[in-house]
C-alpha positions in Angstrom: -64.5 -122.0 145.4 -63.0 -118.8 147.6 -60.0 -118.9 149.7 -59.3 -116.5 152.5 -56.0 -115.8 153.4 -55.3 -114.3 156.9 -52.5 -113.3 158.4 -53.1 -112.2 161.5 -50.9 -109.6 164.4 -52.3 -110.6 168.0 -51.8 -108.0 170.9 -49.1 -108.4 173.2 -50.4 -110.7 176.0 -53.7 -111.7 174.9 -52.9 -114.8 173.2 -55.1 -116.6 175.3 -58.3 -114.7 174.3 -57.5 -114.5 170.9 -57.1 -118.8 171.3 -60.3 -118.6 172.8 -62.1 -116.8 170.3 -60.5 -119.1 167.9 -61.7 -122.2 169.8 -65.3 -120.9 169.3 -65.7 -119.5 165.6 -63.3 -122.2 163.8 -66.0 -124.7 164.6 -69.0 -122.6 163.0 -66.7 -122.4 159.2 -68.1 -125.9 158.5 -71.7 -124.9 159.2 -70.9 -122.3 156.0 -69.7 -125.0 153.6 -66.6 -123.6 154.9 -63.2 -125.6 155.4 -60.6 -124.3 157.9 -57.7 -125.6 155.4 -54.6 -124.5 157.0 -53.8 -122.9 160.5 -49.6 -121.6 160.4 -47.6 -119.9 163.7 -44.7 -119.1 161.7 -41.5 -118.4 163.5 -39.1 -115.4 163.0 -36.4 -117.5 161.7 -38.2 -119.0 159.1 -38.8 -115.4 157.9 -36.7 -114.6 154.3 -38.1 -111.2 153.5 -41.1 -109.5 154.8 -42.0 -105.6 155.4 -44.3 -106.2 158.0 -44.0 -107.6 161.4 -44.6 -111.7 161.6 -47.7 -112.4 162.0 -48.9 -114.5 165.1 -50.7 -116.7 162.6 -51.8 -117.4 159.4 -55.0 -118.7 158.1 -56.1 -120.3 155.2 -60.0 -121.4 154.6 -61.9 -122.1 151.8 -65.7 -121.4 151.1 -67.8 -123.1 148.2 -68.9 -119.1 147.3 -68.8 -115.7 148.0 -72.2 -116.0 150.1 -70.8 -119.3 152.3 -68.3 -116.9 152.9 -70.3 -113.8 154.0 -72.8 -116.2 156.4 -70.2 -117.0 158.2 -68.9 -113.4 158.8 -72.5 -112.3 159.7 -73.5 -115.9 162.0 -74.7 -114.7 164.9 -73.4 -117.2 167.0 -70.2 -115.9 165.9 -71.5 -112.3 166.5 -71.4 -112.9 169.8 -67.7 -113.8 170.4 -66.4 -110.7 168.5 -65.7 -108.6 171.9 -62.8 -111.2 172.3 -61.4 -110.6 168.5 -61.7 -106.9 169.4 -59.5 -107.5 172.7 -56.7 -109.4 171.2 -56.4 -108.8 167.6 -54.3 -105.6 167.0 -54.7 -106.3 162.8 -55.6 -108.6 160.1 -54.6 -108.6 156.8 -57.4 -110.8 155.0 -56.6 -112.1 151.1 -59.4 -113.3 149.1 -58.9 -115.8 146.1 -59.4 -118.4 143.8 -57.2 -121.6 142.4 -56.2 -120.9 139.5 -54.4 -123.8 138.9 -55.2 -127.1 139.9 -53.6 -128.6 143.3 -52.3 -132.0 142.5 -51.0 -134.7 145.1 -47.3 -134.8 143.2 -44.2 -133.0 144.4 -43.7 -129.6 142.9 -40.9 -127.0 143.3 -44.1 -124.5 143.2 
């Protein structure tokens, strides 16, 4: 299992497109053995520490493999919907992983 972490900087006013282009390639992660685990608009104010400016949203999705992974990048379908990414995203900062403990259903302070 691979998780991708994104967190992700839109440009100033183009929300909308950058919601559009979400609207079309979220659907396509579970053609990939993908699962679109967590979507996050985090607010300033919940902000503790960070060096970097908050991030219009953050992602989390996880992939059976490595190659679920790359099919999705490299759908066509998808392909075709990258002009809008282009217009409104100004940066990503993408995180890959793994579990490397398991997630259980019980409260933890971690």
């Amino acid at each position: 299992m691979i998780y991708i972490t994104q967190l992700i900087h839109v440009k100033e006013g183009k929300e909308d497109v950058f919601n559009e282009f979400e609207s079309l390639v979220i659907p396509l992660i579970a053609r990939h053995n993908g699962t679109f685990v967590l979507r996050l608009r985090p607010e300033a104010a919940g902000v503790v520490s960070s060096s970097i400016d908050v991030p219009y949203e953050i992602h989390l999705v996880k992939f059976d493999n490595e190659q679920g992974f790359e099919a999705f990048m490299n759908d066509g379908e998808r392909k075709k919907f990258i002009h809008l990414k282009e217009q409104s995203i100004r940066s990503v900062i993408l995180i890959k992983g793994q579990i490397v403990a398991p997630v259980t259903s019980r409260p933890s302070i971690l």
